[in-house]
Structures are given as C-alpha cells and as structure tokens.
Residue frames as a rotation matrix with the C-alpha (Angstrom) as fourth column:
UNK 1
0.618 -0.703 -0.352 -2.44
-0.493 -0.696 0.523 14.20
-0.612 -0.150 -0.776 -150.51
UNK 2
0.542 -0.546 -0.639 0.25
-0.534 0.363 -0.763 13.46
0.649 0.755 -0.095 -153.16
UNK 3
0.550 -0.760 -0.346 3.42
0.835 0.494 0.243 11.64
-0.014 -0.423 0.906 -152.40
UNK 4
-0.290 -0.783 0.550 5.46
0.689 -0.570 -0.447 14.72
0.664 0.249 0.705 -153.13
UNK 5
-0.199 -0.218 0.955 3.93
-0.350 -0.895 -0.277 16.46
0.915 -0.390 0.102 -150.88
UNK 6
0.950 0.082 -0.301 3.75
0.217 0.519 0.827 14.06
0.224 -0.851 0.475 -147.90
UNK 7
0.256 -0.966 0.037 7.44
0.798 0.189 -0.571 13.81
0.545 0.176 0.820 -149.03
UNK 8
-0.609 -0.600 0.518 7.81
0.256 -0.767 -0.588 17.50
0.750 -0.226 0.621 -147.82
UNK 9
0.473 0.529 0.704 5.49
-0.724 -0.221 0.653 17.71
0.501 -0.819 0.278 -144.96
UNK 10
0.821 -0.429 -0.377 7.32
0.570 0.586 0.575 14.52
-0.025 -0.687 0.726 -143.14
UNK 11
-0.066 -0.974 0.215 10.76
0.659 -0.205 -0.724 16.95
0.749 0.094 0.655 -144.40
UNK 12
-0.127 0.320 0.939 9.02
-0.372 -0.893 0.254 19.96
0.920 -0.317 0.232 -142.34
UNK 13
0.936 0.179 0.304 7.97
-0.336 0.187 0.923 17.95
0.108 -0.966 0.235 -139.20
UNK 14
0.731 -0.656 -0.189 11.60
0.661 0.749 -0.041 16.62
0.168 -0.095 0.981 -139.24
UNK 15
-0.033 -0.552 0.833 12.99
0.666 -0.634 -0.393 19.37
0.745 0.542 0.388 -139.64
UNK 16
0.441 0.750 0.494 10.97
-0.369 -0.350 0.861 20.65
0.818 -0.562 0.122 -136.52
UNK 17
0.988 0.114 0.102 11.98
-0.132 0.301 0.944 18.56
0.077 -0.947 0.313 -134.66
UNK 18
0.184 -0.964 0.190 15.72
0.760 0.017 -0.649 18.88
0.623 0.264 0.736 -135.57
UNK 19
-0.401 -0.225 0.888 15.67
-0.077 -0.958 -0.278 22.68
0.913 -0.180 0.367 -134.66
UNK 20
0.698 0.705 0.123 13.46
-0.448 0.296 0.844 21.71
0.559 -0.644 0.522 -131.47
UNK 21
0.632 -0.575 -0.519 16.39
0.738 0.650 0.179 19.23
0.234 -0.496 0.836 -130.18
UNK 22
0.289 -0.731 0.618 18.59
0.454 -0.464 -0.761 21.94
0.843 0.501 0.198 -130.67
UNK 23
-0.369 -0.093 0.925 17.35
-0.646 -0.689 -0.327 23.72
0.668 -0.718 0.194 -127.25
UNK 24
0.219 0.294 -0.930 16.95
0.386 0.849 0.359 20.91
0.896 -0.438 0.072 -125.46
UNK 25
0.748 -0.475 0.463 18.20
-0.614 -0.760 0.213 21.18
0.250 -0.444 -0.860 -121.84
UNK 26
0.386 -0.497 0.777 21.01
-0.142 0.800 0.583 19.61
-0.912 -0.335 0.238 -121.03
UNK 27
0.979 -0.195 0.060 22.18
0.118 0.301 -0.946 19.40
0.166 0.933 0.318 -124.60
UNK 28
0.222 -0.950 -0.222 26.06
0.608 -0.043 0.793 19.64
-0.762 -0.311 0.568 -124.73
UNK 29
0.436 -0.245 -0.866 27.73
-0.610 -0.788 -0.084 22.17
-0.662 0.565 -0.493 -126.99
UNK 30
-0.679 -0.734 -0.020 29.04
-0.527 0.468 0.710 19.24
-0.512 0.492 -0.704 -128.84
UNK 31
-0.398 0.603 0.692 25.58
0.656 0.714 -0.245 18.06
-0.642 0.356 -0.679 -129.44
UNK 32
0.520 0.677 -0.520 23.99
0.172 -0.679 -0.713 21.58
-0.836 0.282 -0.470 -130.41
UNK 33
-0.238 -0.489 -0.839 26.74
-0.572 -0.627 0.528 22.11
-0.785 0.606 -0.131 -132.61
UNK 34
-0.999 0.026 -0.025 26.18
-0.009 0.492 0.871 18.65
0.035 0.870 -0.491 -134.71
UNK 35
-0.251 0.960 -0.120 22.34
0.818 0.144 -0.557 19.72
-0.518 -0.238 -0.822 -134.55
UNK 36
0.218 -0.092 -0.972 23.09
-0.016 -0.996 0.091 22.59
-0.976 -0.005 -0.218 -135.84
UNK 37
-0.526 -0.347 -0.776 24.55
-0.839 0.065 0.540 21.15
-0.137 0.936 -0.326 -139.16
UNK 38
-0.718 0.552 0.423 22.08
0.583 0.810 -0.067 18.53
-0.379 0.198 -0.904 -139.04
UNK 39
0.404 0.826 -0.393 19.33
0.346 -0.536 -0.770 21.21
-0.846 0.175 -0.503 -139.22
UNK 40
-0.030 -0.473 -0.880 21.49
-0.445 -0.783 0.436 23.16
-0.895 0.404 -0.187 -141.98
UNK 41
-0.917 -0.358 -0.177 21.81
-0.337 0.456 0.823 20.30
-0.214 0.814 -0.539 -144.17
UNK 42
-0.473 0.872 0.125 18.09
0.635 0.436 -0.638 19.23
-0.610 -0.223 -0.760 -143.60
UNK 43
-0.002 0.251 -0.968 17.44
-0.140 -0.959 -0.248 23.25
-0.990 0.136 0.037 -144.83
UNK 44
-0.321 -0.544 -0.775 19.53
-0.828 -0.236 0.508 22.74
-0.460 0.805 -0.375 -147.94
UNK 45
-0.962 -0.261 0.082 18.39
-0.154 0.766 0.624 19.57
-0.225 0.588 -0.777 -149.07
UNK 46
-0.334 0.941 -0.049 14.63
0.549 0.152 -0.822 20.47
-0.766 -0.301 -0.567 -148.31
UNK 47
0.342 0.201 -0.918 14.95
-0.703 -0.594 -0.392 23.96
-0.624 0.779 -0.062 -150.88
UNK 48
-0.925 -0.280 -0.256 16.77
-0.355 0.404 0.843 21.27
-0.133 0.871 -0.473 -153.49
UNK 49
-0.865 0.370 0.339 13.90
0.421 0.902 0.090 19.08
-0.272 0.221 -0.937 -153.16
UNK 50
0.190 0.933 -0.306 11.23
0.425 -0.359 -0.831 21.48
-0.885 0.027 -0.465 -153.30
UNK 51
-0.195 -0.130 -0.972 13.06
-0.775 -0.588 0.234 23.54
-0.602 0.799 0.014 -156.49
UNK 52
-0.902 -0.416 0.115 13.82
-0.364 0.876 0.318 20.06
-0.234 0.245 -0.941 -158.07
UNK 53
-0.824 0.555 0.119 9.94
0.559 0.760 0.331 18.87
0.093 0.339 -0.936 -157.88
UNK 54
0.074 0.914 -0.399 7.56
0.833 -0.276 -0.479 21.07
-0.548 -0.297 -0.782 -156.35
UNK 55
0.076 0.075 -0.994 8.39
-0.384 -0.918 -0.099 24.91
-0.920 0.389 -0.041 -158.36
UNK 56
-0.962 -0.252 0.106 9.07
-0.025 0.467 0.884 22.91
-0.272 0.848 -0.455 -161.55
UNK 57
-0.596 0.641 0.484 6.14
0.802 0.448 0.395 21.85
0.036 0.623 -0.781 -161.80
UNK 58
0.282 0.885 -0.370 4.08
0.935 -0.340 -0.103 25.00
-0.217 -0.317 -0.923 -160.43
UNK 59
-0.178 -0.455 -0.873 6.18
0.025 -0.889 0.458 27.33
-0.984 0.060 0.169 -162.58
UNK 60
-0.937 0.335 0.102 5.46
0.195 0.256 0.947 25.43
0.291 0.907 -0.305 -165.81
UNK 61
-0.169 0.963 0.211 1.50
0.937 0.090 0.338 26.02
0.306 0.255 -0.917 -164.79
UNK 62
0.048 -0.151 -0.987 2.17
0.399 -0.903 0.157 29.65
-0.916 -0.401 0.017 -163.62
UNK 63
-0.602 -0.796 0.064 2.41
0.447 -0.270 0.853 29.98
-0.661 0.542 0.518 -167.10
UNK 64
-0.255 0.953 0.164 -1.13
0.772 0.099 0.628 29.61
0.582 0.287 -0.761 -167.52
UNK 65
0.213 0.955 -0.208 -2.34
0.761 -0.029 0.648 31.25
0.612 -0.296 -0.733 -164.82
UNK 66
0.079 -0.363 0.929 -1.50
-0.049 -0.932 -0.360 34.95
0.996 -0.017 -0.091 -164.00
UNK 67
0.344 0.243 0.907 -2.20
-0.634 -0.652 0.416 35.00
0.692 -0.718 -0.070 -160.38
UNK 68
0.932 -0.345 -0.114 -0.40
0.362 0.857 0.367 31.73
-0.029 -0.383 0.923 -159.71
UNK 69
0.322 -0.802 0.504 2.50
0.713 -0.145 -0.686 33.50
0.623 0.580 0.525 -161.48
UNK 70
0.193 -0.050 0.980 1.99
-0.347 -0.938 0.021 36.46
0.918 -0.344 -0.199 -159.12
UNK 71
0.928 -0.064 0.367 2.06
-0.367 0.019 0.930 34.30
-0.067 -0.998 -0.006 -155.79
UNK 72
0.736 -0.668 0.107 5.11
0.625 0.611 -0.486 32.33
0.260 0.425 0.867 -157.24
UNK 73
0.046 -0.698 0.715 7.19
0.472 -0.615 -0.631 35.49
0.880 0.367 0.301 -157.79
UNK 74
0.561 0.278 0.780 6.40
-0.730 -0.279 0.624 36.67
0.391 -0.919 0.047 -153.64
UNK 75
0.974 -0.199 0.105 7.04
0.130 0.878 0.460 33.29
-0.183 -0.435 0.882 -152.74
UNK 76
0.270 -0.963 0.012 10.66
0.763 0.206 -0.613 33.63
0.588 0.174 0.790 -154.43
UNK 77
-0.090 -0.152 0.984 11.33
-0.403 -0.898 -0.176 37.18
0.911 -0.412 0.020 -152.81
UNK 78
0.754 0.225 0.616 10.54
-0.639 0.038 0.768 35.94
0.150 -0.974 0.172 -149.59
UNK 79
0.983 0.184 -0.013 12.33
-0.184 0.980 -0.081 33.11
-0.002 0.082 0.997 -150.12
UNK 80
0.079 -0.908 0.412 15.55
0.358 -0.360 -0.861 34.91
0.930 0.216 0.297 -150.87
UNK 81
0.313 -0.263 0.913 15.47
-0.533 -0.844 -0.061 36.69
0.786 -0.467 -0.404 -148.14
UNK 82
0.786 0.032 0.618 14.71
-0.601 0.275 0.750 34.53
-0.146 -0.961 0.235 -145.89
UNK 83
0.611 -0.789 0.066 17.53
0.791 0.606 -0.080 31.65
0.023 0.101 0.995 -147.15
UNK 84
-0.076 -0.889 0.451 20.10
0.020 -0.453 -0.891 34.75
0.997 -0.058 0.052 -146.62
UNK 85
0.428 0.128 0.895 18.82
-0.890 -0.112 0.442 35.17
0.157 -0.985 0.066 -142.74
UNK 86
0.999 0.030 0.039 19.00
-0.044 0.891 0.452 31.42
-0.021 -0.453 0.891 -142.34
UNK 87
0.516 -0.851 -0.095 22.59
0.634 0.455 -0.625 31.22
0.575 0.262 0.775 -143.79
UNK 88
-0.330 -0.824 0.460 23.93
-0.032 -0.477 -0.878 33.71
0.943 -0.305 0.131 -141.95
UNK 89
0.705 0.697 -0.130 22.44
-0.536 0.644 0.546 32.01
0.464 -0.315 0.828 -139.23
UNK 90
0.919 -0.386 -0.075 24.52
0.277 0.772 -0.572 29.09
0.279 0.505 0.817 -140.19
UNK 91
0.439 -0.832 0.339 27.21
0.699 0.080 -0.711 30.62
0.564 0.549 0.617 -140.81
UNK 92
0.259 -0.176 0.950 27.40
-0.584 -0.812 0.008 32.80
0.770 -0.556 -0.313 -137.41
UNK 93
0.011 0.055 0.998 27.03
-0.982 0.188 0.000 30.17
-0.188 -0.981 0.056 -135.22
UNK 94
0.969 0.183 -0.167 27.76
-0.206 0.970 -0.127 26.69
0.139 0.157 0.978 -136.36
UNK 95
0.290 -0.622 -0.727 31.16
0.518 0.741 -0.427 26.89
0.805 -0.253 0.537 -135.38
UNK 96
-0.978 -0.204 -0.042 31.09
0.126 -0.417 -0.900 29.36
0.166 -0.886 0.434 -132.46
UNK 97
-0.058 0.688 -0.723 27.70
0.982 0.170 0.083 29.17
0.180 -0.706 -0.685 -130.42
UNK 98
-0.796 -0.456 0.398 29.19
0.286 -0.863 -0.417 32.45
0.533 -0.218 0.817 -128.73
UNK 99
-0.795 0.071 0.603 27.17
-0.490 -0.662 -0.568 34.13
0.358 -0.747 0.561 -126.28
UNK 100
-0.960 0.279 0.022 24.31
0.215 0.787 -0.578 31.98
-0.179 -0.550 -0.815 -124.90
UNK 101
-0.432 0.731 -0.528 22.14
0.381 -0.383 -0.842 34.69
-0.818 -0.565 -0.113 -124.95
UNK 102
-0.397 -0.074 -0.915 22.65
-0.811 -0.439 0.387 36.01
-0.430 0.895 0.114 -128.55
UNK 103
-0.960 0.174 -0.219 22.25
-0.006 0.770 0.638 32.42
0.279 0.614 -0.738 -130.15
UNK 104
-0.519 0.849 0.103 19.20
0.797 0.524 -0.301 31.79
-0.310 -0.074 -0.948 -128.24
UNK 105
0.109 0.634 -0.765 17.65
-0.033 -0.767 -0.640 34.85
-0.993 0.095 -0.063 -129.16
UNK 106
-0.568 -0.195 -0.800 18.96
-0.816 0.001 0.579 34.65
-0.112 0.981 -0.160 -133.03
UNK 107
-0.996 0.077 0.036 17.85
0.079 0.995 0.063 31.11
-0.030 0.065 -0.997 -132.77
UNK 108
-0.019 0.996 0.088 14.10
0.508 0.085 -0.857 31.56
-0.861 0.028 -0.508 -131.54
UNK 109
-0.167 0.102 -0.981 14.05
-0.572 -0.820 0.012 34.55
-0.803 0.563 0.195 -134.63
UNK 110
-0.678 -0.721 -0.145 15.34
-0.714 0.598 0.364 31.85
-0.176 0.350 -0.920 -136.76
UNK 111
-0.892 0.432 0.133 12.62
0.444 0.892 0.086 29.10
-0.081 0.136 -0.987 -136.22
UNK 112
-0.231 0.971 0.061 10.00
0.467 0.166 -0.869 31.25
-0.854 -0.172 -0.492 -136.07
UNK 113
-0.137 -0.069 -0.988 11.00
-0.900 -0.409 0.154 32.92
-0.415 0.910 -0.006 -139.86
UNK 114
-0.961 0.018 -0.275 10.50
-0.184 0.700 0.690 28.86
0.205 0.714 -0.670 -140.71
UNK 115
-0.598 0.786 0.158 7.63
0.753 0.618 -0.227 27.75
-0.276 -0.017 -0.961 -139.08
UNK 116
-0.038 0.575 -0.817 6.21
-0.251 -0.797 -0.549 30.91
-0.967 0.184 0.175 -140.58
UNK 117
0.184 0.393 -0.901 6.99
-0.970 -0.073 -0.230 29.94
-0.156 0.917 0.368 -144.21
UNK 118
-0.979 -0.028 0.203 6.25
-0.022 0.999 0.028 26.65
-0.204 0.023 -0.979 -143.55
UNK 119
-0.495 0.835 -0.238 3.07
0.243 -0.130 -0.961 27.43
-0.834 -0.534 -0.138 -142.78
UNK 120
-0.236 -0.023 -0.972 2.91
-0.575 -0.803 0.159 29.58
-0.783 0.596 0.176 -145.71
UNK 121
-0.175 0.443 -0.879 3.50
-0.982 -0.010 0.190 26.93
0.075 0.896 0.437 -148.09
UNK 122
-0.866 0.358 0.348 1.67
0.344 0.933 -0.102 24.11
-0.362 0.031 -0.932 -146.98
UNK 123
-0.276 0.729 -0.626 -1.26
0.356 -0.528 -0.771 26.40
-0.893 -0.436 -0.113 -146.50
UNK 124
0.524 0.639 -0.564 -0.93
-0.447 -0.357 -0.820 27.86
-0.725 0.682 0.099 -150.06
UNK 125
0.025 -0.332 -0.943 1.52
-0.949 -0.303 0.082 26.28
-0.313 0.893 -0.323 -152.37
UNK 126
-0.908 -0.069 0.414 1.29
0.002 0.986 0.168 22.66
-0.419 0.153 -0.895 -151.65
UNK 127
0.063 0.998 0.016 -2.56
0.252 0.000 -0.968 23.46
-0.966 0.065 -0.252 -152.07
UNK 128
0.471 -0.016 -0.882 -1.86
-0.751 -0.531 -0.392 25.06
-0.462 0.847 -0.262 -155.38
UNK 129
-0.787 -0.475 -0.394 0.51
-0.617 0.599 0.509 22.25
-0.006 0.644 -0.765 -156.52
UNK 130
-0.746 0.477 0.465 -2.77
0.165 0.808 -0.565 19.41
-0.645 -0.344 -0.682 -155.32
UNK 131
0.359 0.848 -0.390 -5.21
-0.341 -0.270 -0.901 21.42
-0.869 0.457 0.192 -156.85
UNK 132
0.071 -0.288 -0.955 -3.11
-0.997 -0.051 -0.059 20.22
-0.032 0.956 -0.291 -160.14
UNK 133
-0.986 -0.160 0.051 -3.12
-0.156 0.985 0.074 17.09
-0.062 0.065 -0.996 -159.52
UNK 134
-0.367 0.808 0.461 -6.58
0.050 0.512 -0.858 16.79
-0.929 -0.291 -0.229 -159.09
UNK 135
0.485 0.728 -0.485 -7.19
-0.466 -0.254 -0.847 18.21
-0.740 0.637 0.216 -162.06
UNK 136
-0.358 -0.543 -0.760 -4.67
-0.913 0.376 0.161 16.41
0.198 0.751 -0.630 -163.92
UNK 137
-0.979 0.161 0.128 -6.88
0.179 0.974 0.139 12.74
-0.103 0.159 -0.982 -163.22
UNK 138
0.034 0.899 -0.436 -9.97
-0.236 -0.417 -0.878 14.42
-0.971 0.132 0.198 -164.30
C-alpha cells in the first residue's frame, strides 16, 4: 500500500471513530457538540487532502484512460451531492442538536452516506490510484 493511501485509510478509520464517539451514551451535549466540529473539520480536511493528492494524480491519468475518466466523473457527482447532505448536516445541527430524535435519525443517514463512499473509494479508487504506482516502478 502507498503512503498516500495509508495516509487516507488511517483519515477514514479516524474519522469513524470520531462520528462513532459522537453517540456515545452518556456523552454531554457539550461533548457531542465539540464532536460534531471535530468530525466536520476531519470531513473538510480529508476532501482537501484527497483533491490535493489523490484526484490530481488520477485525473492527470484519466487522461489516458477513458473508463478511468468515466468512473472519475461519477465519483465527482456523487461526491457533490453527497458533501451538500453532509454540510447541511453540519450546518443543521452543530449549533442546535434540536430534537433528539431528528439528529439521531439525520445522524445514522449521515454516517451511513460515508461509510458507504468510503467503502466506495478504498474499494475502487485507491485501487485505481495503486494500480499506478505499481506500474510506475515497473
């Protein structure tokens, strides 16, 4: 496995386990809330790091290769969408919780729209970004 992508699989299991703490029991509303912008800022600095190193490079070879180019261009589309769900997310409930029942139910929606495209791209784009490495020390 590269370093860049350990780099973002340790960002994903952290990230996990941010959003995890979140529903502890027993948490205070003073903890969920700075858990809450812990997880947010985790979010935001995870899509920098992945635009920043990991689509750079696997847009420059997308140039080559139609059907890379085609999962790329999904991958963004989802990707939009889903970074509008998350923020408004964010941006519903990081300073008002509000109903108990609503958050947790927005919330579970919420983690399981990441650990879905997490999955996603370990499963196919980190694999696509390795497969270039390998061939780049051939």
């Amino acid at each position: 496995m590269t370093e860049l992508i350990q780099q973002l699989v340790n960002e994903h299991v952290l990230l996990d386990k941010e959003l995890q703490d979140i529903m502890k029991p027993g948490i205070s509303a003073q903890e969920k809330h700075e858990k809450i912008l812990q997880a947010k800022n985790l979010i935001i600095r995870h899509i920098e790091h992945e635009d920043r190193e990991l689509y750079t490079v696997l847009n420059r070879a997308a140039s080559f290769n139609p059907v890379l180019e085609q999962t790329l261009e999904i991958f963004a589309v989802e990707m939009k969408e889903i970074t509008e769900k998350v923020f408004h997310f964010f941006n519903t409930f990081e300073s008002d919780m509000g109903e108990s029942f609503q958050f947790s139910r927005e919330f579970g929606k919420l983690v399981g729209l990441l650990k879905h495209r997490i999955r996603r791209e370990e499963s196919i784009l980190y694999e696509e970004y390795e497969k270039l490495f390998r061939v780049k020390q051939r």
